[in-house]
Wavefront OBJ file of the C-alpha trace (Angstrom):
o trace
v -75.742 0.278 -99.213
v -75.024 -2.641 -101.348
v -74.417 -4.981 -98.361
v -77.706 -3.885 -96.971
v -79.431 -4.938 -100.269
v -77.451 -8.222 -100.410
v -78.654 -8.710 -96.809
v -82.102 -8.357 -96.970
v -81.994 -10.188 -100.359
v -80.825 -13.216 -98.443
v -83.265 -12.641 -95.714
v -85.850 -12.511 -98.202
v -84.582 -16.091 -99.634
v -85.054 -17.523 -96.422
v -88.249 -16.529 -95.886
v -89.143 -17.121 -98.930
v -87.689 -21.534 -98.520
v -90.719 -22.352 -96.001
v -93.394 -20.929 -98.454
v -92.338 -22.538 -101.004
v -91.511 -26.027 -98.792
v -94.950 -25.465 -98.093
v -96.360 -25.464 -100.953
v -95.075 -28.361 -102.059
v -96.470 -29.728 -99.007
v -99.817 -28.581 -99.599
v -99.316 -30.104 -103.103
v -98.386 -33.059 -102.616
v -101.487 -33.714 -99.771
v -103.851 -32.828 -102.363
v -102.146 -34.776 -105.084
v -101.455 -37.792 -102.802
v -104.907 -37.844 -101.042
v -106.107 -37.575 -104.347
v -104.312 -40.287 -105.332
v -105.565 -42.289 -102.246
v -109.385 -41.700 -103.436
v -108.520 -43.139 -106.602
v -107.243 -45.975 -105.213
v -109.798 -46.787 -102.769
v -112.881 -45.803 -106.055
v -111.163 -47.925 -108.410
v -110.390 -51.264 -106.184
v -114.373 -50.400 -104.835
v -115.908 -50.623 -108.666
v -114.529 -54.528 -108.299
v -116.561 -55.010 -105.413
v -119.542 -53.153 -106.851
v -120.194 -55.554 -109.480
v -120.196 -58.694 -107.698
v -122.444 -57.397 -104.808
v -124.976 -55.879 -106.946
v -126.578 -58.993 -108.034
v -125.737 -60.707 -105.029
v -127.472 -58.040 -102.129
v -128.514 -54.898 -104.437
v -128.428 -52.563 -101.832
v -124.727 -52.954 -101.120
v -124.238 -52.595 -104.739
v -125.813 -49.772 -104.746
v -123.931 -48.478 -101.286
v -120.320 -49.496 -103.459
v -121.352 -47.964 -106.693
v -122.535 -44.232 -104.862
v -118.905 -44.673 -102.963
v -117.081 -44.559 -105.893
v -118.433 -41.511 -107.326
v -118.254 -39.853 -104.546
v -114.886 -40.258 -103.865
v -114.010 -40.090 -107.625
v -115.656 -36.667 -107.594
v -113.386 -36.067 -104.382
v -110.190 -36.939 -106.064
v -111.328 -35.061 -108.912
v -112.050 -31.867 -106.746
v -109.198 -31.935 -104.879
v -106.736 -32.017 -108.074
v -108.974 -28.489 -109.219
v -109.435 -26.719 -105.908
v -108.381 -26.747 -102.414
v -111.883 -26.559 -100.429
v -112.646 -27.040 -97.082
v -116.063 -28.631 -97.988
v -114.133 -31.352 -100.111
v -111.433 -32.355 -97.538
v -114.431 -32.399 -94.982
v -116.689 -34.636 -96.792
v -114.093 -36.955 -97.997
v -113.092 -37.707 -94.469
v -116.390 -38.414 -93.221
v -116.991 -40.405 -96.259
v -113.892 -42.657 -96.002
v -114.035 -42.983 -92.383
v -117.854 -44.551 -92.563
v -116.464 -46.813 -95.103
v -113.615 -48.178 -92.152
v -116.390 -48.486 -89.656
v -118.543 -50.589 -92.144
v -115.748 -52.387 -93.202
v -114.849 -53.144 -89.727
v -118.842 -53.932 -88.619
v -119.225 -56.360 -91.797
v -115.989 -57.995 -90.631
v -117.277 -58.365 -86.907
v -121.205 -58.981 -87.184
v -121.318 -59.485 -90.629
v -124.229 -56.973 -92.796
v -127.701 -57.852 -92.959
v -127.798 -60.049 -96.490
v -124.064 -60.637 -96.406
v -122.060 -62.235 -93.514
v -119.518 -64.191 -96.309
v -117.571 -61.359 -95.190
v -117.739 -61.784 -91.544
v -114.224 -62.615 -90.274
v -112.274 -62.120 -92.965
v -109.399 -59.435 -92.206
v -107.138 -60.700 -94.786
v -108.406 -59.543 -97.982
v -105.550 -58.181 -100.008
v -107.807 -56.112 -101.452
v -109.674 -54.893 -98.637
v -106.274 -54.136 -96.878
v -105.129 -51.652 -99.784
v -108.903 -49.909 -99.022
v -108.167 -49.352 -95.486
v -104.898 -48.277 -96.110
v -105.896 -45.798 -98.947
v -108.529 -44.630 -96.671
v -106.777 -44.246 -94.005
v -104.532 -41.780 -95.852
v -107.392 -39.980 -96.363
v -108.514 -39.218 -93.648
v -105.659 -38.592 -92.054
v -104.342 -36.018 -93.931
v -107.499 -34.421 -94.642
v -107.750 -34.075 -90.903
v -104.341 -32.536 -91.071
v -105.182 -30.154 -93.572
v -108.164 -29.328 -91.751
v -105.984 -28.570 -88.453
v -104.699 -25.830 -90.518
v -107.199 -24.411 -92.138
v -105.567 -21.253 -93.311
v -104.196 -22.288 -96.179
v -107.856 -24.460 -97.441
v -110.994 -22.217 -98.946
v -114.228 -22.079 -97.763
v -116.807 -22.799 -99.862
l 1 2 3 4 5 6 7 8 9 10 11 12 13 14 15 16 17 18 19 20 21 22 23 24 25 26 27 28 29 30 31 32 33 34 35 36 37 38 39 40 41 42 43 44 45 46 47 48 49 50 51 52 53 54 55 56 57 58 59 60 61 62 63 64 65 66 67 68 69 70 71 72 73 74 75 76 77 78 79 80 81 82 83 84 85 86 87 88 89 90 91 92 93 94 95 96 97 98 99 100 101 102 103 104 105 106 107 108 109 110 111 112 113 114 115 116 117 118 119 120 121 122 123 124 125 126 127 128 129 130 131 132 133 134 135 136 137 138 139 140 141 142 143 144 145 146 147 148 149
């Protein structure tokens, strides 16, 4: 009888190691993606300033970018929803297609940017966002363990 207990309490601990692996996994994607958003809102408020005298409407575009994704980072620390990991891909991929169009064919009001890929600055960004969406896109693969709003 007591072997039998010892037994299944071992079993039990070894079921019990991927939950809990897990968890930290799940953890540390929300923690690090939310870490990523932060990243990518704070080096973004830099750029906000000097392009909202210089063409107001991508001031504007920098400024709304950074809430959002501050809200994001923000959300994901408090909750694990769907909705969030969702809308913060979408969100931070648009920003690497702009970034890559103002890089290409430059923006309508500001082509200072046009052709220049090595932007320290601008290289954390796309590095930061791609983070995010890729391992929101993960997360979304398994969508068992993320709420629906």
């Amino acid at each position: 009888m007591r072997v039998e207990a010892t037994t299944s309490a071992v079993l039990d601990l070894q079921q019990a190691r991927p939950r809990e692996s897990t968890g930290r996994a799940w953890r540390l994607a929300r923690y690090g993606t939310a870490a990523a958003l932060a990243v990518t809102s704070l080096a973004h408020i830099q750029v906000a300033v000097e392009h909202l005298n210089e063409v107001p409407y991508l001031g504007v575009a920098f400024y709304a970018f950074v809430i959002v994704t501050a809200a994001g980072a923000g959300s994901l620390l408090v909750e694990n929803r769907a909705f969030v990991w969702r809308s913060m891909a979408v969100v931070n991929f648009a920003a690497i297609v702009v970034f890559v169009v103002s890089r290409i064919f430059g923006l309508p009001g500001a082509t200072d940017d046009k052709g220049d890929w090595a932007n320290s600055t601008a290289i954390t960004c796309l590095v930061a966002q791609g983070v995010v969406v890729t391992v929101a896109y993960a997360v979304l693969r398994h969508r068992s363990r993320v709420r629906d709003l």
